[in-house]
Wavefront OBJ file of the C-alpha trace (Angstrom):
o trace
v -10.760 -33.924 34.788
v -11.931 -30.788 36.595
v -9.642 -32.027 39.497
v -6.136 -32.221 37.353
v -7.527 -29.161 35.745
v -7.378 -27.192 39.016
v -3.919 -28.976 40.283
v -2.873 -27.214 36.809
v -3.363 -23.495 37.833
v -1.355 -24.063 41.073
v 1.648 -25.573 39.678
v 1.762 -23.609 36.239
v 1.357 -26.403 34.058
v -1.510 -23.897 31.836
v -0.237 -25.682 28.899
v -1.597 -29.059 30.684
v -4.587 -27.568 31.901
v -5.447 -26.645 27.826
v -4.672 -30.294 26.899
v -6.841 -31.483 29.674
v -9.863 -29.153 27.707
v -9.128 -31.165 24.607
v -8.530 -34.163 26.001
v -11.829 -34.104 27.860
v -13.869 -33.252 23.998
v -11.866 -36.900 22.478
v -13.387 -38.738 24.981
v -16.761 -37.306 24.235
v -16.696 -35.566 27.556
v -17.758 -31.772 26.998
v -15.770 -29.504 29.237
v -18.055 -27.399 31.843
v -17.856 -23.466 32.883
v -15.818 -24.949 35.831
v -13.494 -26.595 33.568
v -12.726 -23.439 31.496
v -12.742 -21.513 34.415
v -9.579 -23.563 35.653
v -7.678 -23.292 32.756
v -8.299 -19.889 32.067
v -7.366 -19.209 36.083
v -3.768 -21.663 35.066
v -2.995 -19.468 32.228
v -3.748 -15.566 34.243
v -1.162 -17.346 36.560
v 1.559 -18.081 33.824
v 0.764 -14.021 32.659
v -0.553 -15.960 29.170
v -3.100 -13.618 28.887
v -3.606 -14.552 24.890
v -4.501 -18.034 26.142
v -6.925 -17.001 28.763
v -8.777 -14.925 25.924
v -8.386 -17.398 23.596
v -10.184 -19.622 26.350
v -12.903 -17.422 27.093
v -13.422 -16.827 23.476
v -13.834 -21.204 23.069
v -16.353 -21.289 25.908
v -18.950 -18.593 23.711
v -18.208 -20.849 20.663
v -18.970 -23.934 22.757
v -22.212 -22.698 23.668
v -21.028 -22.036 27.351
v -21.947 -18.829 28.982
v -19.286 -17.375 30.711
v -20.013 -16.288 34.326
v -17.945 -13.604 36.972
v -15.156 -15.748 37.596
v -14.554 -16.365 34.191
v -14.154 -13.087 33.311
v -12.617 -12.127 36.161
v -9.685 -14.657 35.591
v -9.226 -13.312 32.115
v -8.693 -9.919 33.509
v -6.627 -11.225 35.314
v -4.367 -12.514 33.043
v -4.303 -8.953 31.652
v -3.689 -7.668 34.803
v -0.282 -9.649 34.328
v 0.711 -8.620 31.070
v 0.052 -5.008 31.119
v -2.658 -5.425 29.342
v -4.860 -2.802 30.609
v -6.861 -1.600 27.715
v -8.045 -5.563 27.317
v -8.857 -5.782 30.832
v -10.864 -2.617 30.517
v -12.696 -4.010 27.508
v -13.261 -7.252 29.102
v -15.094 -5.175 31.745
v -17.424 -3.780 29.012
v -18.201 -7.109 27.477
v -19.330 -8.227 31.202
v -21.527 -5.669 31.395
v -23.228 -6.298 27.701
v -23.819 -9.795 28.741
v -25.517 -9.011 32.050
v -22.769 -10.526 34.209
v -22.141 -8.641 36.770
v -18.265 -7.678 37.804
v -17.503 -7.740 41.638
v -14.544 -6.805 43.254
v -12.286 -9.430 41.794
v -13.289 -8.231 38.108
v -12.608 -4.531 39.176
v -9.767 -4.812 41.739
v -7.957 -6.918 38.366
v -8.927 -4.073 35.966
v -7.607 -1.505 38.274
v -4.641 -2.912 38.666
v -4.035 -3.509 35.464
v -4.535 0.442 34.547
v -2.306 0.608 37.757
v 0.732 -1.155 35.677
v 0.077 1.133 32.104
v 2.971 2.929 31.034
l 1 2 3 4 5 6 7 8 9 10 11 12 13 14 15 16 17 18 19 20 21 22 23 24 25 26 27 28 29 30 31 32 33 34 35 36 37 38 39 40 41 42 43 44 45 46 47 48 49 50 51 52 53 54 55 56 57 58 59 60 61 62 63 64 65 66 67 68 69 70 71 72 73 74 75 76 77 78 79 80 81 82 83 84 85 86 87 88 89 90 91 92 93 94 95 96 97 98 99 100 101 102 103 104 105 106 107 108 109 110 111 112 113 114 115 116 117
């Protein structure tokens, strides 16, 4: 699953790559950080940024901790939507939760600021 999750995010099928998630839980399968991570990536490509958060938001409730890349594909997906006060918050929450942003999570957030009007 993590495979046709991936092949998702480069051919922006993000809508796929969400079904895959669910898919995955109705076979008694439990999605993985790696799996989110993917579909959260597919959707910051397709500029769905509300997906991505939505995303990130499932893999707390699933009892998934989300790590660097995680958030730094949700940013991301802010970074594509103008979304630059998100993308600044989503740097905050990082830092709360002790994971530590590197220069994906900051060049995303800065570039998002870099799009504000």
């Amino acid at each position: 699953f993590n495979a046709v999750i991936s092949a998702c995010q480069k051919s922006d099928a993000w809508k796929r790559a969400i079904g895959m998630l669910t898919e995955m839980r109705q076979r008694a399968m439990e999605p993985t950080v790696i799996s989110y991570n993917s579909a959260v990536t597919a959707c910051a490509r397709a500029d769905k940024w509300e997906a991505a958060l939505e995303l990130l938001s499932a893999m707390q409730g699933g009892k998934l901790l989300p790590n660097v890349i995680s958030y730094s594909a949700a940013i991301n997906a802010c970074d594509g939507s103008e979304q630059w006060e998100r993308a600044l918050n989503l740097l905050s929450v990082m830092q709360g939760r002790a994971v530590r942003p590197n220069a994906v999570s900051y060049g995303a957030a800065i570039s998002a600021c870099g799009r504000c009007k």
